[in-house]
C-alpha positions in Angstrom: -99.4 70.6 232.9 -96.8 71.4 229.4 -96.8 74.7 228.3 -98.7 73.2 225.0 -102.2 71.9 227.3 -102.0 75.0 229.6 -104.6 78.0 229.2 -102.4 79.7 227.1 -102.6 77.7 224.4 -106.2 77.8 223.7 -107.3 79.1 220.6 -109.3 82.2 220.3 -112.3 82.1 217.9 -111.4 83.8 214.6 -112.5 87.4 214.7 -115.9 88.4 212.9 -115.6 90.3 209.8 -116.6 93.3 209.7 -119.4 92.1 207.0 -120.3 89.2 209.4 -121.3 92.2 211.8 -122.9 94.2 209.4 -125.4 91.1 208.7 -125.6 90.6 212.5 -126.7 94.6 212.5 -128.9 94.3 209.8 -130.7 90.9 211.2 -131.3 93.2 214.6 -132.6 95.9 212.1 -135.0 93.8 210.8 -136.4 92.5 213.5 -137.5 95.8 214.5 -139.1 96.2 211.2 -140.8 93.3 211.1 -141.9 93.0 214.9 -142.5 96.7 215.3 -143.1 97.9 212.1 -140.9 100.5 212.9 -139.8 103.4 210.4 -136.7 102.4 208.7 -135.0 105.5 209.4 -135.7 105.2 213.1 -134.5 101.7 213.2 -131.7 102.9 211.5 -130.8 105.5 214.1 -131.0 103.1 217.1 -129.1 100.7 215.1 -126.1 102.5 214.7 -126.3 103.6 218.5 -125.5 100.0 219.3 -122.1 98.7 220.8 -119.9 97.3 218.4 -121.3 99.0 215.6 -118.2 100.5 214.3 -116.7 97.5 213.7 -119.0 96.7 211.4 -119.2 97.2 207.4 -121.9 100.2 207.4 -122.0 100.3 203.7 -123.4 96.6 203.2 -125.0 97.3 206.5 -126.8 99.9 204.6 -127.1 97.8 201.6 -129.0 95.1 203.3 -131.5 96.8 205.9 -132.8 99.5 203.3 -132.3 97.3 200.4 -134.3 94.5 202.1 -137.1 96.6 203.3 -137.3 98.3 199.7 -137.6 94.8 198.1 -139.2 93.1 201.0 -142.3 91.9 198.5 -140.1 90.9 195.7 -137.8 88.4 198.3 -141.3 86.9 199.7 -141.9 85.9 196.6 -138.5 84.3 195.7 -138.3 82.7 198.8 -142.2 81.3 198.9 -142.5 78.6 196.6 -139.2 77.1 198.5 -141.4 77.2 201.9 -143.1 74.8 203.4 -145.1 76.8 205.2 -146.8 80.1 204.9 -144.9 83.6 205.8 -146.8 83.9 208.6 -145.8 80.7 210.3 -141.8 81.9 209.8 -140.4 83.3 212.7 -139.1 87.0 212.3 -135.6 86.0 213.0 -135.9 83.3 210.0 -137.6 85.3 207.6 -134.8 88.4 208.4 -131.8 86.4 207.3 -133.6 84.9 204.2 -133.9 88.2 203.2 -130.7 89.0 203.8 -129.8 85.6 202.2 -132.2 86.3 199.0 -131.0 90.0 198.9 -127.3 89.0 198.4 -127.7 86.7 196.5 -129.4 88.7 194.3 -127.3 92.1 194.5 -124.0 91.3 196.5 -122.2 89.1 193.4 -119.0 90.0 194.8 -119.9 87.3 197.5 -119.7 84.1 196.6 -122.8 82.2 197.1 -121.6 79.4 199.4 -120.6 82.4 202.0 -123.8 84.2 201.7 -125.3 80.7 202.9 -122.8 79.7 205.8 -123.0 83.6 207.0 -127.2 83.2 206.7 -127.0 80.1 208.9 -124.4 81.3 211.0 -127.1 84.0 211.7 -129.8 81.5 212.4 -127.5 79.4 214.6 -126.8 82.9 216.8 -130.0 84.4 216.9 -132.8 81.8 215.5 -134.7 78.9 216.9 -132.7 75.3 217.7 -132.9 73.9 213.7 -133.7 77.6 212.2 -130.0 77.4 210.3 -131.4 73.9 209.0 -134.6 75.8 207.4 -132.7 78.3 206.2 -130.3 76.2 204.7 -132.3 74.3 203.0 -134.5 77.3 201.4 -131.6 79.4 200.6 -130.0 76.4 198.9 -133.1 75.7 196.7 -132.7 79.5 195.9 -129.1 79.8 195.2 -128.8 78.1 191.8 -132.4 80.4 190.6 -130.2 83.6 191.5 -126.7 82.3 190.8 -127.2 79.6 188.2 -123.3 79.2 186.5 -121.9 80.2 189.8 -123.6 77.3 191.4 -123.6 74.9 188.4 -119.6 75.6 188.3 -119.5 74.7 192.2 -121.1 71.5 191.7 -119.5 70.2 188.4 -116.0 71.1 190.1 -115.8 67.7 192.6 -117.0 66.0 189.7 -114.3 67.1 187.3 -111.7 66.9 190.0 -113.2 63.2 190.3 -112.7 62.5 187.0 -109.2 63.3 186.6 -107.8 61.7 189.5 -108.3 58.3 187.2 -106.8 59.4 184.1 -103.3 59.1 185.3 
């Protein structure tokens, strides 16, 4: 066995951001409140009790649980009309990182919108059903361009333009 195939050399996964593990937090969070209907503070309480907390980003931690639960009416009915399906019929662990997914893309402009979708189904892959990140791709991409309309309209001419220049040499 070389020194390159040996156990050594196997790559560790990247570590998690700490905003990746303030939007794992906040999913939890969420959960509770939708499942148990739990006050927000008390949620919050047990939440920050958990292991690993303190690595994450407790600011947008904050941002999302109390800003999703404020808004929780207004990001049903951005996400709605891209469902195929009522509310009800969405899992709790679906309709939790739409949220979060509506709710950045909404406030968090800071974050580039293909992120907030790869974190949102990076969240569904981890905690959701088998093809939850596939539903939740595909709802938070018909949402994107409503909330981020030039960001995502720039994103989507750029291939083209880089297309189009590669035969003007």
């Amino acid at each position: 066995m070389s020194a390159e195939t040996g156990p050594s050399s196997a790559r560790k996964a990247p570590a998690k951001s700490a905003r990746s593990r303030a939007r794992e937090f906040a999913l939890q969070a969420l959960y509770q409140h939708l499942v148990g209907q739990n006050a927000p503070e008390d949620i919050d309480g047990f939440t920050r009790d958990l292991s690993g907390f303190h690595k994450a980003d407790s600011v947008h931690y904050d941002a999302l649980l109390h800003g999703c639960i404020e808004e929780q009416d207004d990001l049903d009915h951005l996400i709605r009309p891209l469902l195929d399906r009522s509310l009800g019929e969405i899992s709790p662990i679906e309709r939790g990182v739409l949220w979060i997914g509506a709710y950045e893309l909404r406030h968090c402009l800071e974050v580039p919108w293909r992120v907030v979708l790869n974190e949102c189904i990076e969240l569904a892959k981890s905690f959701g059903g088998t093809d939850g990140h596939k539903y939740v791709n595909a709802v938070l991409h018909g949402l994107a361009p409503q909330l981020r309309a030039a960001e995502v309209a720039a994103a989507e001419a750029a291939p083209r333009k880089r297309h189009a220049d590669d035969g003007e040499d």
